[in-house]
N, C-alpha and C positions, 0 to 999 in steps of 0.2 A: 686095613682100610676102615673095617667098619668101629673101631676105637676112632678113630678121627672124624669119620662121619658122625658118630653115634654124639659123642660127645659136642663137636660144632652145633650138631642141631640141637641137643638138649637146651645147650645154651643160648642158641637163638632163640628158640622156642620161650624158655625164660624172660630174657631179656627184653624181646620182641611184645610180652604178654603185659611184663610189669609197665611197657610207653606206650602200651594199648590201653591198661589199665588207667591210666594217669590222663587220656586223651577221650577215654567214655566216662570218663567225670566229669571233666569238662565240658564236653559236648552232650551230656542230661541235659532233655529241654526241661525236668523237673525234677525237684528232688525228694518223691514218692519213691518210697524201697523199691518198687515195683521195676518201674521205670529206670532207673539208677540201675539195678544191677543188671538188667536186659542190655544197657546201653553200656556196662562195664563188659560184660561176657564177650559184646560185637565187638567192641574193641580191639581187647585182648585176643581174641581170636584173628580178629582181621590181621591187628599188627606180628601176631606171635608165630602166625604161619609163616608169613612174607621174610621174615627177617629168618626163623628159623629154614626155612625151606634154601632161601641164598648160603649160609654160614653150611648148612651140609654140603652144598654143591660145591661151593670155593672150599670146602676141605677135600671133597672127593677130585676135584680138578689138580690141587695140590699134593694129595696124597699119588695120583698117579703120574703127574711128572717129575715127583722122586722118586718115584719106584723106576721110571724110563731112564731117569739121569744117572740113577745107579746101576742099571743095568748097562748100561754106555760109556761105565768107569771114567764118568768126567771128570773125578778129582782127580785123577792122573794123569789129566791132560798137562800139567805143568813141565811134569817127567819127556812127556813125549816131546813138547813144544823145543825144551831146552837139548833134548835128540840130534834133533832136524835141524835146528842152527848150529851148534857144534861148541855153543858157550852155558855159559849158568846165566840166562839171563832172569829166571821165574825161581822161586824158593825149590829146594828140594823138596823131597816128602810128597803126602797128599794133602790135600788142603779141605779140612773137614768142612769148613765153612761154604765150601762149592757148589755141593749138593741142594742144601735148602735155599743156600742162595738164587739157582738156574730156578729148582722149583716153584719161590717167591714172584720172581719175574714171569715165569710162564705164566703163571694166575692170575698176573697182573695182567700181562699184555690180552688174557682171555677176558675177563671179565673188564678190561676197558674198551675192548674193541666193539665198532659199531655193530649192528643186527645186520644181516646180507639181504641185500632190499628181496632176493630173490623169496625169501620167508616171507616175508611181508605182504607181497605181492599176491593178491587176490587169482581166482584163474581166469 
């Protein structure tokens, strides 16, 4: 997990820093050294957190509903499926591509789903 974390957020971090970088140059009300690089630093910081801090979650969100789906032997759900009917109707084997795929989706459906008003909700 933390090879997935570790490296998502390097990369956010990165990535996030060089369109914060690019976004405090533009936004210099002047371009005294001074100025310019205080307003690259904010930037780069504002943007490089935000992006890197999401890119570790969605990896850590990711990394743990493959470690659930594998622990749940989903890719052998094909085996069992074709069991219970009593035909070959699903491939033999297991199907490697099930795992990251269930994963993919889980992270999606998390990270698109709305905020629960109940968080939101002042007391």
């Amino acid at each position: 997990m933390s090879y997935n974390v570790g490296y998502s957020y390097f990369s956010g971090l990165l990535l996030g820093g060089l369109v914060g970088c690019a976004q405090g140059l533009r936004a210099s009300p002047n371009r005294h050294p001074r100025v310019l690089l205080n307003s690259i630093l904010n930037g780069s910081g504002r943007a490089g957190s935000r992006v890197g801090n999401a890119a570790g979650v969605l990896a850590m969100v990711y990394t743990v509903a493959e470690r659930q789906a594998e622990d749940l032997e989903v890719d052998r759900l094909p085996a069992a499926i074709n069991n219970a009917i009593g035909r070959d109707v699903l491939p033999h084997g297991r199907l490697d591509a099930t795992i990251p795929a269930i994963a993919a989706f889980v992270t999606g459906v998390i990270f698109t789903m709305p905020r629960a008003s109940a968080l939101d909700a002042g007391p």
